[in-house]
C-alpha positions as CSV (number, residue, x, y, z in Angstrom):
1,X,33.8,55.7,21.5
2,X,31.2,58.6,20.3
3,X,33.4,58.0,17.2
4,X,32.7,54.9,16.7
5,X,29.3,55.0,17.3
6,X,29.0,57.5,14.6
7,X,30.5,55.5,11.9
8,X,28.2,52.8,13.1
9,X,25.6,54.4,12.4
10,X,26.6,56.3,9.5
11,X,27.4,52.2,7.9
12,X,24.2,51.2,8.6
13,X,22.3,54.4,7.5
14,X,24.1,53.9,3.9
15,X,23.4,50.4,3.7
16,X,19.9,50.4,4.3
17,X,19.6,52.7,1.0
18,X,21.7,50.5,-1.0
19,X,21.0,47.0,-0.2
20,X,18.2,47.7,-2.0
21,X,19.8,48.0,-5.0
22,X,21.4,44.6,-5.1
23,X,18.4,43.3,-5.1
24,X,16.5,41.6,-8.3
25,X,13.3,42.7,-9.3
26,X,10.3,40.1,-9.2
27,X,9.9,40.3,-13.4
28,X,14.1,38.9,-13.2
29,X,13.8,36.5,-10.8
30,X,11.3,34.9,-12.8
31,X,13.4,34.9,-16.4
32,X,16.4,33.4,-14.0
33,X,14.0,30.8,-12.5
34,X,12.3,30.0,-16.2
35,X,16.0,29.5,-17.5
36,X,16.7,27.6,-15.1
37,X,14.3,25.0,-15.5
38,X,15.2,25.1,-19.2
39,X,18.6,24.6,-19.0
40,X,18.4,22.2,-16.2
41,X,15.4,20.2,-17.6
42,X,17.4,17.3,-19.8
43,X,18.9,16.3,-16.1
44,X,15.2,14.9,-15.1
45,X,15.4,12.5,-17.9
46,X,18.3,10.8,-16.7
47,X,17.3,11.1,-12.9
48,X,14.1,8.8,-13.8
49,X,16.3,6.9,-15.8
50,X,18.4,5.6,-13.2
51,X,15.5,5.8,-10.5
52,X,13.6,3.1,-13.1
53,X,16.3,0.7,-13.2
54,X,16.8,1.1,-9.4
55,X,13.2,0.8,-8.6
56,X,13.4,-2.6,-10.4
57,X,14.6,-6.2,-7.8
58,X,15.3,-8.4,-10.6
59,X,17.8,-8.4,-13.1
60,X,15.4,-9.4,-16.2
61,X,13.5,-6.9,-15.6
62,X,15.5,-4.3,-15.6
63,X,14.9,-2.7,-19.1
64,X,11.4,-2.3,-18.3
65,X,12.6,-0.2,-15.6
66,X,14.7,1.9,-17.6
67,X,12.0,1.8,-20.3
68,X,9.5,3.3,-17.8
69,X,12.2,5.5,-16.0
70,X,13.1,7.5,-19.6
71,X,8.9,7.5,-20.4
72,X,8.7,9.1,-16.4
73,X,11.9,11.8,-17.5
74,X,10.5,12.8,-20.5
75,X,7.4,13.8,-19.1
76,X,8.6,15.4,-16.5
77,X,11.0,17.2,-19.0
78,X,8.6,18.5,-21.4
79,X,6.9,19.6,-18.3
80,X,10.3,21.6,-16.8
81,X,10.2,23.1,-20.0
82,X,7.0,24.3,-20.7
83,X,7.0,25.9,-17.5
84,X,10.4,27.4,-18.2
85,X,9.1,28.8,-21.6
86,X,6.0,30.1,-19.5
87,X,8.3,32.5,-17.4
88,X,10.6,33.4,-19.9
89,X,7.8,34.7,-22.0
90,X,5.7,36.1,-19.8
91,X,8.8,37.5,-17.4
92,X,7.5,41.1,-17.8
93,X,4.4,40.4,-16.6
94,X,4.4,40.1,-13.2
């Protein structure tokens, strides 16, 4: 049992030092986030897309809800990837 305990604590001893290590710094988390929304950004503009059309009750009226659904997506994809640019370039900075 002593044994045991030992080993116990011995594991948990060595993993409180390296835990740590796996961890990402702040300045990395940020590039990761900032390509993220990058990457991921052209996905908004076919959200709204379909979100416009469903928004819309009536069947003649449904291009102007896809209309306004891509207008909605690419606003709120420019604005993904500003931000993303924004953390990627200022990453170091944290």
């Amino acid at each position: 049992m002593k044994k045991a305990i030992a080993i116990v604590v011995a594991v948990v001893f060595i993993l409180s030092y390296a835990v740590p290590l796996f961890a990402l710094p702040a300045s990395i988390e940020k590039l990761y986030g900032g390509t993220k929304e990058v990457v991921t950004s052209p996905i908004e503009l076919g959200k709204a897309a379909v979100d416009g059309v469903k928004g819309v009750d009536t069947l003649h009226l449904k291009p102007f809800g896809l209309i306004g659904g891509v207008l909605k997506g690419s606003i709120s994809m420019i604005h993904h990837i500003v931000s993303g640019t924004r953390d990627i370039v200022t990453f170091p900075i944290k």
